[in-house]
C-alpha positions as CSV (number, residue, x, y, z in Angstrom):
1,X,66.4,68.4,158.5
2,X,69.2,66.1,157.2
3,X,71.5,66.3,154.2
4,X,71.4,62.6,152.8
5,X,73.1,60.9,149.9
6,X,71.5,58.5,147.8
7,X,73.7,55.7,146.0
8,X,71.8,53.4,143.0
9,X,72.3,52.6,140.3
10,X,68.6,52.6,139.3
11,X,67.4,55.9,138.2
12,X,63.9,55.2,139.4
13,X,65.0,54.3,142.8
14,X,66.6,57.8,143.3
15,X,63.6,59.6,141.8
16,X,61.5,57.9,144.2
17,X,63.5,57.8,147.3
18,X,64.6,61.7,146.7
19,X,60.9,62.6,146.0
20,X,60.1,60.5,149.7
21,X,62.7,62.1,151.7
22,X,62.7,65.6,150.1
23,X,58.7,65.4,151.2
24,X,60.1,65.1,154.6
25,X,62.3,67.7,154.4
26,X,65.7,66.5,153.7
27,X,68.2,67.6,151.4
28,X,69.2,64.9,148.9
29,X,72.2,64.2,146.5
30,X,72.3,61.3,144.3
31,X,75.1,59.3,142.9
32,X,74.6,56.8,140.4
33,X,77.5,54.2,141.7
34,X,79.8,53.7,145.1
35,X,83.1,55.6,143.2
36,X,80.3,58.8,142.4
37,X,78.8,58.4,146.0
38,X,82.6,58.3,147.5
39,X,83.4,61.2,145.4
40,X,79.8,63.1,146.5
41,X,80.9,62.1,150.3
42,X,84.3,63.9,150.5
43,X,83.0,67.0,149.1
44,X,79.8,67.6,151.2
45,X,78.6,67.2,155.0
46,X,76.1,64.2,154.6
47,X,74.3,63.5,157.8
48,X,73.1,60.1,156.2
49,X,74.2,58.1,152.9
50,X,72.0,55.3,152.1
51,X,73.3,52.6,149.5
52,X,72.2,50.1,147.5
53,X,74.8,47.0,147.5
54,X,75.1,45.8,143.9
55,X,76.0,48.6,141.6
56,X,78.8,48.9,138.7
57,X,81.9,50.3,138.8
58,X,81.9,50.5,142.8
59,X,79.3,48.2,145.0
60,X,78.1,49.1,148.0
61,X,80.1,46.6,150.2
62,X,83.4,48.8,148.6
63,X,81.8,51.8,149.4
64,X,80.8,51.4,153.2
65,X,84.0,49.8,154.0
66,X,86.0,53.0,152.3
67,X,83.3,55.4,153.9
68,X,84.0,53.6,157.5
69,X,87.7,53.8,157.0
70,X,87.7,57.5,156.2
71,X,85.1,58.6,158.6
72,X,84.4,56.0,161.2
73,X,81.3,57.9,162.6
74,X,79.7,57.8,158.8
75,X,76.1,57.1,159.3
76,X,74.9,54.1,156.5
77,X,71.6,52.5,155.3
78,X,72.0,49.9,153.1
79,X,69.6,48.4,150.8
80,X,69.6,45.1,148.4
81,X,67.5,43.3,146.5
82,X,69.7,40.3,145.6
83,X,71.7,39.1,143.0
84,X,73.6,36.3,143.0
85,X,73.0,35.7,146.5
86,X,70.1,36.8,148.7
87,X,69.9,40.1,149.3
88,X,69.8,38.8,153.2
89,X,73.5,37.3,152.5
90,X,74.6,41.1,151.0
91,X,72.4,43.0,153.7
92,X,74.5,40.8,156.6
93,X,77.9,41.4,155.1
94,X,77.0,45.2,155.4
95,X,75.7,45.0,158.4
96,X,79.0,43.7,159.8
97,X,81.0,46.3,157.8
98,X,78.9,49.0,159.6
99,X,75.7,49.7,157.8
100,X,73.4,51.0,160.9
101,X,70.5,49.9,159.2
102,X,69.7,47.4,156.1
103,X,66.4,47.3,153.9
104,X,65.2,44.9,151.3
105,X,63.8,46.0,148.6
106,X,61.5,46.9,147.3
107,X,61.6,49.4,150.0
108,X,58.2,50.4,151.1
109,X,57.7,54.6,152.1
110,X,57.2,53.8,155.2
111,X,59.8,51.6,156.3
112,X,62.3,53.9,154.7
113,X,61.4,56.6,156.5
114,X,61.3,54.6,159.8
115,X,65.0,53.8,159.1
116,X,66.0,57.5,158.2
117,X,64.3,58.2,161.9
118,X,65.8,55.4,163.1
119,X,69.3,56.5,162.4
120,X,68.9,60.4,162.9
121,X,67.9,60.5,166.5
């Protein structure tokens, strides 16, 4: 199957979403902001990363925009819940940096792995 990186901040997000896609069989790494998931993406042969937008240190708007300059082919989810604007507002911005595919959360099982299909084939 795939080797997919997982980048959130929330520590129950990446149990869940590794516990989901490893059920599938996919390989998952997790980073726990954009500057450990940029780190993570250098080092390995992801076939998927998929981000969530507000994080610390590095958010996922920096991280997609550094992961599309270094690898233009990089294959992205990204996911938002809101902040301080609607997650819609966040979702759009990464859509037009290059995010393939964008979820709301909360993400339901099935529509994340509809979106890992999705961007796989």
């Amino acid at each position: 199957m795939a080797f997919i990186l997982v980048v959130d901040d929330d520590p129950w997000v990446r149990k869940v979403f590794t516990q989901i896609l490893q059920t599938e069989g996919h390989e998952i790494l997790c980073a726990e902001d954009g500057e450990q998931g940029l780190t993570l993406y250098k080092h390995n042969d992801f076939d998927l990363v998929i981000t969530d937008m507000i994080m610390p240190i590095k958010d996922g708007l920096k991280l997609i925009m550094e992961l599309k300059r270094d690898d233009p082919d990089a294959k992205i989810i990204a996911i938002s819940g809101g902040g301080v604007i609607e997650a819609e507002r966040y979702l759009n911005l990464a859509d037009t940096i290059g995010a393939q595919k964008n979820l709301t959360k909360p993400v339901t099982k099935d529509d994340l792995l509809g979106a890992v299909a999705e961007i796989l084939v």
